[in-house]
C-alpha positions as CSV (number, residue, x, y, z in Angstrom):
1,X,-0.6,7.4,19.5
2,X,-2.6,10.4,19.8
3,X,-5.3,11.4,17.1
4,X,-3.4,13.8,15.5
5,X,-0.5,11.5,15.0
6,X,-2.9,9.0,13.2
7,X,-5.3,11.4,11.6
8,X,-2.3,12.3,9.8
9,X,-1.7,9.2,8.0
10,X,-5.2,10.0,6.4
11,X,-5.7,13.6,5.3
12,X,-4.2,14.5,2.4
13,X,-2.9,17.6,0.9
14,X,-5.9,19.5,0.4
15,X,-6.8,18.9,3.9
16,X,-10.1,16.1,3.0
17,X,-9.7,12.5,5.0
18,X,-10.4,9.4,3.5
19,X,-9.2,6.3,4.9
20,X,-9.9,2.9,3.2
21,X,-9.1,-0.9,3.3
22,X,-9.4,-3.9,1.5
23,X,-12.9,-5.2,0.6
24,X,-12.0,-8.6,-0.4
25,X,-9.1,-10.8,0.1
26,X,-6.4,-10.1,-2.2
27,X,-5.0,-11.6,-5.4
28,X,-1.6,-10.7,-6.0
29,X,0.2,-11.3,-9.4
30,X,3.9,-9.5,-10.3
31,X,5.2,-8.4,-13.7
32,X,9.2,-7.9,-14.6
33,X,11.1,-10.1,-11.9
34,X,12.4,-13.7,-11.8
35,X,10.5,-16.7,-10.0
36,X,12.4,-16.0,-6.9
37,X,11.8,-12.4,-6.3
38,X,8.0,-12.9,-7.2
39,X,7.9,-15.1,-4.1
40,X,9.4,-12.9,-1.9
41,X,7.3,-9.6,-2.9
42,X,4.0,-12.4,-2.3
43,X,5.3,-13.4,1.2
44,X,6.0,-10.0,2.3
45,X,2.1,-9.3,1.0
46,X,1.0,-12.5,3.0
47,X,3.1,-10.7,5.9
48,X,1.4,-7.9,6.4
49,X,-2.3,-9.3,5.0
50,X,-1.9,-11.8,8.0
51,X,-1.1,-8.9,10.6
52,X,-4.2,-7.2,9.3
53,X,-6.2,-10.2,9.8
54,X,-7.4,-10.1,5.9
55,X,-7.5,-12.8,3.6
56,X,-5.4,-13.9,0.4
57,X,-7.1,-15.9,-2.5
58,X,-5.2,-17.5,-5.6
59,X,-7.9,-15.4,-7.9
60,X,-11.0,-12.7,-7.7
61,X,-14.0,-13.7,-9.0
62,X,-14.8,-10.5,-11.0
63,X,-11.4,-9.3,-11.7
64,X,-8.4,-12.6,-11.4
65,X,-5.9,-10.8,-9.7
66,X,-6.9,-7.5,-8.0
67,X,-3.1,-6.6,-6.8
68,X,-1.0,-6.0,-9.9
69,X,2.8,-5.0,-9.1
70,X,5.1,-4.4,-12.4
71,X,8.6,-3.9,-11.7
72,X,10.3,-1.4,-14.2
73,X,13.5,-0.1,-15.3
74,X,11.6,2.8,-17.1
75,X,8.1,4.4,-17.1
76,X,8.2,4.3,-20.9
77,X,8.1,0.8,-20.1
78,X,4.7,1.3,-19.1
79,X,3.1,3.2,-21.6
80,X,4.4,0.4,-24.3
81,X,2.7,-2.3,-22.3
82,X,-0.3,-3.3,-24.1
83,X,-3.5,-2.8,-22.7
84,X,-2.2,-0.4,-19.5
85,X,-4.2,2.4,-20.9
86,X,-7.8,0.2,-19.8
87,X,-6.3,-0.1,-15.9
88,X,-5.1,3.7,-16.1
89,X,-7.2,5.7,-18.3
90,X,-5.1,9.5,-17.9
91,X,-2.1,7.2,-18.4
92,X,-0.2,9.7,-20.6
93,X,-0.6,12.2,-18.0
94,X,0.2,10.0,-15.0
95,X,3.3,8.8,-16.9
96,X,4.5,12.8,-17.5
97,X,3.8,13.6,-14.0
98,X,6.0,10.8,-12.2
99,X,8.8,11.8,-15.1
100,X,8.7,15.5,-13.8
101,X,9.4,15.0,-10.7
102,X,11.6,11.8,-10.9
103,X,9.5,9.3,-9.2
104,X,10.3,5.5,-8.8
105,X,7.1,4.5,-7.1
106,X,3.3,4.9,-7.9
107,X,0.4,3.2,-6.4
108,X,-3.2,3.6,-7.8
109,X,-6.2,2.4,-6.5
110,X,-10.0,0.9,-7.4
111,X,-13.0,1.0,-4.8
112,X,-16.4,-1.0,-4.6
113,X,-19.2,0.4,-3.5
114,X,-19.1,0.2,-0.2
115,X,-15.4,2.5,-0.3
116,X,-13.4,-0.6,0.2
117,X,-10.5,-0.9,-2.0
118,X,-11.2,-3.8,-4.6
119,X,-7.6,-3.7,-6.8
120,X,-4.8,-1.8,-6.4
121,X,-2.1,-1.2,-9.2
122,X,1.6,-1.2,-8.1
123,X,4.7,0.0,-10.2
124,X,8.1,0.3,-8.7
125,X,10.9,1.7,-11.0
126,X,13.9,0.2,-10.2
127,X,16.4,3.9,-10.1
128,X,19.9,3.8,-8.4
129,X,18.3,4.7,-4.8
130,X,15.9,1.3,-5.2
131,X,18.7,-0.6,-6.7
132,X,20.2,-0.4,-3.3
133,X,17.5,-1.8,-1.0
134,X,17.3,-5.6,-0.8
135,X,14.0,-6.8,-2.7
136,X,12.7,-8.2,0.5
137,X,12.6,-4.7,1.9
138,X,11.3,-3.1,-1.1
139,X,8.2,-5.5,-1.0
140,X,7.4,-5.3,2.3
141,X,7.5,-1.4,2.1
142,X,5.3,-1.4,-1.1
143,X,3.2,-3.9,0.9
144,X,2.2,-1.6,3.4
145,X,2.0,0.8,1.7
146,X,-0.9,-0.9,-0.1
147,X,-2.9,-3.2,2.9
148,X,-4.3,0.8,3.5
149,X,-5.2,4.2,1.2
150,X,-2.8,6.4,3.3
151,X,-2.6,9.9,2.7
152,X,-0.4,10.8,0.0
153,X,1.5,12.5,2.2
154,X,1.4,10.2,5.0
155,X,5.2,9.1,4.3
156,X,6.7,11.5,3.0
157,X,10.5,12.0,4.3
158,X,10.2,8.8,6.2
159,X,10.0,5.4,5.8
160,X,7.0,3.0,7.4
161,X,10.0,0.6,8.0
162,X,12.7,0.8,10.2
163,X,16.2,-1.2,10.9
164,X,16.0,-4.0,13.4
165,X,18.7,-4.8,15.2
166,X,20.3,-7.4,12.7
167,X,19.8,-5.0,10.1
168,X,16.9,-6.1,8.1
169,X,14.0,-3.6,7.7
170,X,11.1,-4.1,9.8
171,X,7.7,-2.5,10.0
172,X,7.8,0.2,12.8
173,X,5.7,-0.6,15.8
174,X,2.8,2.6,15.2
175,X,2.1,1.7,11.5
176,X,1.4,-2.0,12.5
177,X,-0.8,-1.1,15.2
178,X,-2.2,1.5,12.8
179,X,-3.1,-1.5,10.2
180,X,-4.2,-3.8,12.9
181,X,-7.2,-1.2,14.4
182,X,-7.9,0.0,10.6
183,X,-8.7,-3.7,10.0
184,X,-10.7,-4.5,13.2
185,X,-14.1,-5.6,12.5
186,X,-16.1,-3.3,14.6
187,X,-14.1,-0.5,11.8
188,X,-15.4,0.8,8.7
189,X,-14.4,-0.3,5.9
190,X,-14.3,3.5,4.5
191,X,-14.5,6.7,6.2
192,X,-14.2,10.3,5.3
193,X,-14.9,12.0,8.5
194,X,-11.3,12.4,10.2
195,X,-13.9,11.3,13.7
196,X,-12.7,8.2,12.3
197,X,-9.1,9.2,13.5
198,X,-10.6,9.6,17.1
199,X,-11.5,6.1,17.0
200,X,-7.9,4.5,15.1
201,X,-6.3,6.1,18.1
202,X,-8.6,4.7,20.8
203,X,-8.3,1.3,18.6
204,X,-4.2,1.9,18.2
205,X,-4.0,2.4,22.1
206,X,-6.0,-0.7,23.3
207,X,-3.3,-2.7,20.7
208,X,-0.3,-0.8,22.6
209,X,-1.6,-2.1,26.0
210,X,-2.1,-5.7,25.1
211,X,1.2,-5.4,23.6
């Protein structure tokens, strides 16, 4: 991939870059499904954590679980559940701006000091168009779209999945290489400079030749 194709992935919509990963191993927990659709959203996360080459952990030390996903039917839903106001502070206003424009997804994120992300808050509401999609493939996509901060455009009109050939969605080839270099050690664990694209791509390209 060339550094345009993965600087994209990191600037945003007012043009800034800011690329960040995972600080500390990750403690997932999930809200609003049964046993057996927790443990498929956890193994998609232990998935893609292992292709990173991060770490899980049964708890944080400072916060329990730093990975919160709540399924939803509604984002009322979320406004009535006690206590959501202390993990989203402009919760009102989040909640009115995913109602106007129809959204069944939101991600929000918490950093350390460093820039690394330290917890990241999940919510998937479950419209007609998520309905659809097996839960297997709706957890690995909300997976990856987590194991990174991407651009809030980065996919916009497409999908970091794709079909494999028996049918069941798999994580296209450049966004896997793309987690793999963000998580190589000799990487930042933040970056705002989009020089940091330069070096994903040369990172991205050495994963292409082993491969």
């Amino acid at each position: 991939m060339t550094q345009d194709a993965v600087t994209h992935y990191f600037t945003r919509a007012d043009g800034s870059y800011l690329f960040a990963r995972w600080g500390r191993p990750i403690a997932p927990v999930v809200f609003g499904v049964e046993d057996a659709t927790v443990s498929i959203v956890k193994g998609a996360l232990e998935a893609v954590v292992a292709l990173a080459g991060h770490q899980m952990a049964e708890t944080d030390p400072e916060l329990g679980a730093n990975f919160m996903m709540f399924f939803i039917r509604d984002w009322d839903e979320v406004l009535a559940t006690p206590n959501m106001d202390r993990l989203l502070p402009d919760l009102a206003e989040i909640i009115t701006r995913l109602k106007s424009v129809d959204a069944n997804q939101y991600r929000a994120f918490r950093f350390d000091a460093d820039g690394g992300i330290k917890a990241s808050f999940v919510f998937v509401r479950m419209d007609a168009d998520l309905s659809r999609l097996p839960a297997d493939t709706i957890a690995l996509s909300q997976a990856v779209q987590t194991i990174l901060l991407w651009s809030d455009q980065a996919f916009l009109g497409q999908s970091p999945l794709a079909a494999g050939t028996d049918g069941a969605a798999r994580l296209k080839p450049e966004i896997a290489a793309i987690i793999r270099a963000g998580y190589d050690p000799v990487m930042p664990v933040c970056a705002q400079d989009s020089t940091h694209g330069l070096r994903m791509a040369a990172r991205v390209a050495v994963l292409e030749h082993r491969n």
